[in-house]
Backbone as ProteinMPNN parsed JSONL, in Angstrom:
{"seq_chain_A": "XXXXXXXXXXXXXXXXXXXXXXXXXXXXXXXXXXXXXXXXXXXXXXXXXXXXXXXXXXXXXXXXXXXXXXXXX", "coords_chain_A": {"N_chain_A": [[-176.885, 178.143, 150.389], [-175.073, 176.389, 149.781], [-173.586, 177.944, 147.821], [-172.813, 180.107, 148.949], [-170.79, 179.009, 150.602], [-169.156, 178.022, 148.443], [-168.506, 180.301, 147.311], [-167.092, 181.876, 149.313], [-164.257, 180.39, 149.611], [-163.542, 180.683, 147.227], [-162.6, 183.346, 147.566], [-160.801, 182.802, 149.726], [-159.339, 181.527, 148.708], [-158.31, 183.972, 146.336], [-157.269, 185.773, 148.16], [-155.428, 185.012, 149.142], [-153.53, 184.422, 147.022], [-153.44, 186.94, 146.203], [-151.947, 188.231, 148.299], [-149.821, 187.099, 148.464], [-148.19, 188.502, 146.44], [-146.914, 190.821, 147.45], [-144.567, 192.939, 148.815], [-141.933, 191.586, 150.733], [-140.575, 192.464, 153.097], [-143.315, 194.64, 153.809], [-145.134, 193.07, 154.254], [-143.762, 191.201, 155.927], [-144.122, 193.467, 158.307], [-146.151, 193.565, 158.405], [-147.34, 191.288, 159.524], [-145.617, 191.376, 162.106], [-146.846, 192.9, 163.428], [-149.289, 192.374, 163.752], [-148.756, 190.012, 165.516], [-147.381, 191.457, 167.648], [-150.039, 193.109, 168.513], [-151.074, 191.247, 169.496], [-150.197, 190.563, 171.847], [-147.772, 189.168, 171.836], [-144.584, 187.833, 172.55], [-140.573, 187.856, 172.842], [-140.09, 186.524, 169.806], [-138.708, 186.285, 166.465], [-138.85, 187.423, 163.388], [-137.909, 186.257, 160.021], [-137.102, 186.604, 156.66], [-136.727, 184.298, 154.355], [-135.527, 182.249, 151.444], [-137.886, 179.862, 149.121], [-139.047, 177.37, 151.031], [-136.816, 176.937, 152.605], [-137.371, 176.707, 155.29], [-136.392, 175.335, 157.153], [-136.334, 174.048, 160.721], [-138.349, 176.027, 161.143], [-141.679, 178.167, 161.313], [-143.557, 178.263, 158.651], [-145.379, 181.733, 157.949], [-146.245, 183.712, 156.129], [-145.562, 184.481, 152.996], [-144.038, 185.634, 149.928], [-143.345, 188.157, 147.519], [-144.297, 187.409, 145.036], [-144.263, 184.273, 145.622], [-142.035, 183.456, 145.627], [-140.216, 184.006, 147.951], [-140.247, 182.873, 151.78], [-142.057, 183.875, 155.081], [-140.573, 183.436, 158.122], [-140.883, 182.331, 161.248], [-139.965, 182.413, 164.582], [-139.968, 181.04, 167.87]], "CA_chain_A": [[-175.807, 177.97, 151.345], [-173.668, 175.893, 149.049], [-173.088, 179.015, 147.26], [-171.929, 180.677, 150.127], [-169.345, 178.239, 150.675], [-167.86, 177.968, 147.539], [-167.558, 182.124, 147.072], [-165.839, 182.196, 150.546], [-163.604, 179.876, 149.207], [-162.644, 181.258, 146.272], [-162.344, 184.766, 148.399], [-160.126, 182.828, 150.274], [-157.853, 181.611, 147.821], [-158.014, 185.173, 145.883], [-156.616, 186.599, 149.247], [-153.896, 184.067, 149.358], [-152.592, 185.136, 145.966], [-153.13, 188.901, 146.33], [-151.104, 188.3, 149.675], [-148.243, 186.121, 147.486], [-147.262, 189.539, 145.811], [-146.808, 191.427, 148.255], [-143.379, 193.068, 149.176], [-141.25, 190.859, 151.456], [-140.932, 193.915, 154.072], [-144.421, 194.963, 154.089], [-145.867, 191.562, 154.742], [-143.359, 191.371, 157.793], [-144.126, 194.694, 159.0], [-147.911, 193.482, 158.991], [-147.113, 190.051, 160.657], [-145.049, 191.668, 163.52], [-147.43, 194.329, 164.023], [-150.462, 191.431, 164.17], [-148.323, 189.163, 167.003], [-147.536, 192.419, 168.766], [-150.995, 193.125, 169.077], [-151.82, 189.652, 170.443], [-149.317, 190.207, 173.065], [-146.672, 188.102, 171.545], [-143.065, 188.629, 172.682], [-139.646, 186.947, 172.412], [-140.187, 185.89, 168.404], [-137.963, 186.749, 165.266], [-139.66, 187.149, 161.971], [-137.254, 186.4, 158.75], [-137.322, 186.341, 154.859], [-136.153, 183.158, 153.546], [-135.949, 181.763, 150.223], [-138.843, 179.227, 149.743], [-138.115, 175.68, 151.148], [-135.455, 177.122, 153.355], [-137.729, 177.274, 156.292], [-136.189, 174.197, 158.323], [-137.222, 173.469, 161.433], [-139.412, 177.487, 161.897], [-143.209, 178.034, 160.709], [-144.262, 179.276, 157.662], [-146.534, 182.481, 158.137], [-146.094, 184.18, 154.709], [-144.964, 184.089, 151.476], [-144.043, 187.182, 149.778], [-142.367, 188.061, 146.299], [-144.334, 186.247, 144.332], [-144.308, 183.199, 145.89], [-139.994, 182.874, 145.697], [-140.136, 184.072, 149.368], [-141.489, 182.909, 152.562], [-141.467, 184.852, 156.732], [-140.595, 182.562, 159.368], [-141.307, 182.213, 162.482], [-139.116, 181.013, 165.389], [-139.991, 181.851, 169.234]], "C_chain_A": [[-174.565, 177.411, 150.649], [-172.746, 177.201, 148.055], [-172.471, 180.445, 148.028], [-170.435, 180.075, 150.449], [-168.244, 178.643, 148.893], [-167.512, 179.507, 147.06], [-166.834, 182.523, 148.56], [-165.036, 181.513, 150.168], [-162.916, 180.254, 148.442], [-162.149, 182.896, 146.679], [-160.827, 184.449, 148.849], [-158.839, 182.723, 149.588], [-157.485, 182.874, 146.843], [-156.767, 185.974, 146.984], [-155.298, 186.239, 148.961], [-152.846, 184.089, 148.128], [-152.231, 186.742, 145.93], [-151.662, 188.932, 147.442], [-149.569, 187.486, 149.032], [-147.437, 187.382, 147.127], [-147.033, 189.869, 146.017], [-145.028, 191.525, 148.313], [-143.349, 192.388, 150.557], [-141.314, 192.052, 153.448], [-141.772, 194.159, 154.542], [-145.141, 194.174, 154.451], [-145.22, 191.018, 156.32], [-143.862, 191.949, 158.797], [-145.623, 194.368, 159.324], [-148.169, 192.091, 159.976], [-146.69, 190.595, 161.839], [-146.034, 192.657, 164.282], [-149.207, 193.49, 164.585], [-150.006, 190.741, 165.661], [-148.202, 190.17, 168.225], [-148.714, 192.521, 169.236], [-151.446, 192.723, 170.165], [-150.837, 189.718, 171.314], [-147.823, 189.241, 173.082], [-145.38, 188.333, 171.703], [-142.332, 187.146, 172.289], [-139.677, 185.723, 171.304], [-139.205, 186.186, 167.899], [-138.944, 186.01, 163.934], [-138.157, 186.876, 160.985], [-137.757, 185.933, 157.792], [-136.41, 185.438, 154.883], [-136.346, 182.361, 152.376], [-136.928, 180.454, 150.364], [-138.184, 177.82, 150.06], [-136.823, 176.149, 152.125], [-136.023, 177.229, 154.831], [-137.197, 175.957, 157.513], [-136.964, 173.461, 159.315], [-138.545, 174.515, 162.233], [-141.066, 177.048, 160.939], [-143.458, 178.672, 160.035], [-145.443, 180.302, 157.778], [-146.616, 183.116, 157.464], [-145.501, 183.761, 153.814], [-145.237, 185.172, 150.58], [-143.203, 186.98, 148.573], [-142.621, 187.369, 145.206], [-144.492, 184.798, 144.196], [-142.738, 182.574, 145.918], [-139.602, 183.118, 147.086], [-140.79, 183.474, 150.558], [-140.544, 183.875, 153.947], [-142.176, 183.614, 157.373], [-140.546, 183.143, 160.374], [-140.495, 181.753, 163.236], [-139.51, 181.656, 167.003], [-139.219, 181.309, 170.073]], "O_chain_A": [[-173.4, 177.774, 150.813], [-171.554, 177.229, 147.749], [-171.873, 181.443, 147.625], [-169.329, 180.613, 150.501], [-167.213, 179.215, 148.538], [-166.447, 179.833, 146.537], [-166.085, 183.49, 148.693], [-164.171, 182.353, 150.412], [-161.701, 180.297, 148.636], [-161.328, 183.489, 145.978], [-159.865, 185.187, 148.638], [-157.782, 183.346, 149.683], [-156.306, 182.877, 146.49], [-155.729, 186.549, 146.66], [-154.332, 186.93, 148.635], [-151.643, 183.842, 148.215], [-151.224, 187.42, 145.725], [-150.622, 189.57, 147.279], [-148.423, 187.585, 149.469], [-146.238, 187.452, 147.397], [-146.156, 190.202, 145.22], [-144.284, 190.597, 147.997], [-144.259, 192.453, 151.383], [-142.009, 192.095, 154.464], [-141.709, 194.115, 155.77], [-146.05, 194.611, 155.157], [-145.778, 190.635, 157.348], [-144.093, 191.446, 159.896], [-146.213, 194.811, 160.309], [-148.979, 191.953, 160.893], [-147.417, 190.315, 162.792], [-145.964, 193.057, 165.444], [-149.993, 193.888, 165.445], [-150.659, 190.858, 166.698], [-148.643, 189.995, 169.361], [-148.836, 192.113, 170.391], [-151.921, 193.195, 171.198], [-150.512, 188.58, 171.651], [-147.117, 188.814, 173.995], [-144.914, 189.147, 170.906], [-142.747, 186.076, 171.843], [-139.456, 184.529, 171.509], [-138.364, 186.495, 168.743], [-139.43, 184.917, 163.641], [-137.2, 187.491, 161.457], [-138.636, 185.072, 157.769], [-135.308, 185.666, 155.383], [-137.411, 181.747, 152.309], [-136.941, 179.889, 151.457], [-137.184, 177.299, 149.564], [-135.858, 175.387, 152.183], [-135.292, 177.784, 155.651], [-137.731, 175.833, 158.615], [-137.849, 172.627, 159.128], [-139.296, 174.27, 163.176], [-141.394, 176.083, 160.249], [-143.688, 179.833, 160.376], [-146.562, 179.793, 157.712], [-147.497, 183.835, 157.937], [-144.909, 182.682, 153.805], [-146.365, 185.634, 150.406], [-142.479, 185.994, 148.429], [-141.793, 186.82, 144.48], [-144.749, 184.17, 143.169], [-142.425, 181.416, 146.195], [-138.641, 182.465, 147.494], [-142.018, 183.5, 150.479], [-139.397, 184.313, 154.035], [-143.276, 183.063, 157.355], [-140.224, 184.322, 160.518], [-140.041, 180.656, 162.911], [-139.268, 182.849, 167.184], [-139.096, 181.791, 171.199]]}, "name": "protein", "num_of_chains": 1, "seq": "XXXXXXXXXXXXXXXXXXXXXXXXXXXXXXXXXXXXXXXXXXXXXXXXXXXXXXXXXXXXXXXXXXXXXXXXX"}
């Protein structure tokens, strides 16, 4: 079992880098298309350099890690 844990773990953080490289665009286009799903209206997604996210919610990070997509509803 402990070896269950720690390879979901490292799955998870694999994901979370694969998902870092990702074009800025295409990582939107898959966020907006997830909240739509879920029924989610009156949002705005944007690209913002990192650290620029104020007072919105970080829900990606794209470009490498020099980008993130905020959130604001």
């Amino acid at each position: 079992m402990k070896k269950l844990m720690v390879a979901l773990g490292l799955l998870s953080l694999a994901g979370g880098a694969f998902a870092a490289g990702k074009p800025c665009e295409e990582l939107k286009s898959e966020i907006a298309a997830k909240l739509d799903a879920k029924g989610v209206s009156g949002y705005s997604l944007e690209i913002v350099d990192k650290g620029a996210a104020a007072d919105r919610k970080v829900v990606g990070t794209c470009d490498g890690g020099t980008k993130e997509i905020v959130y604001k509803k």
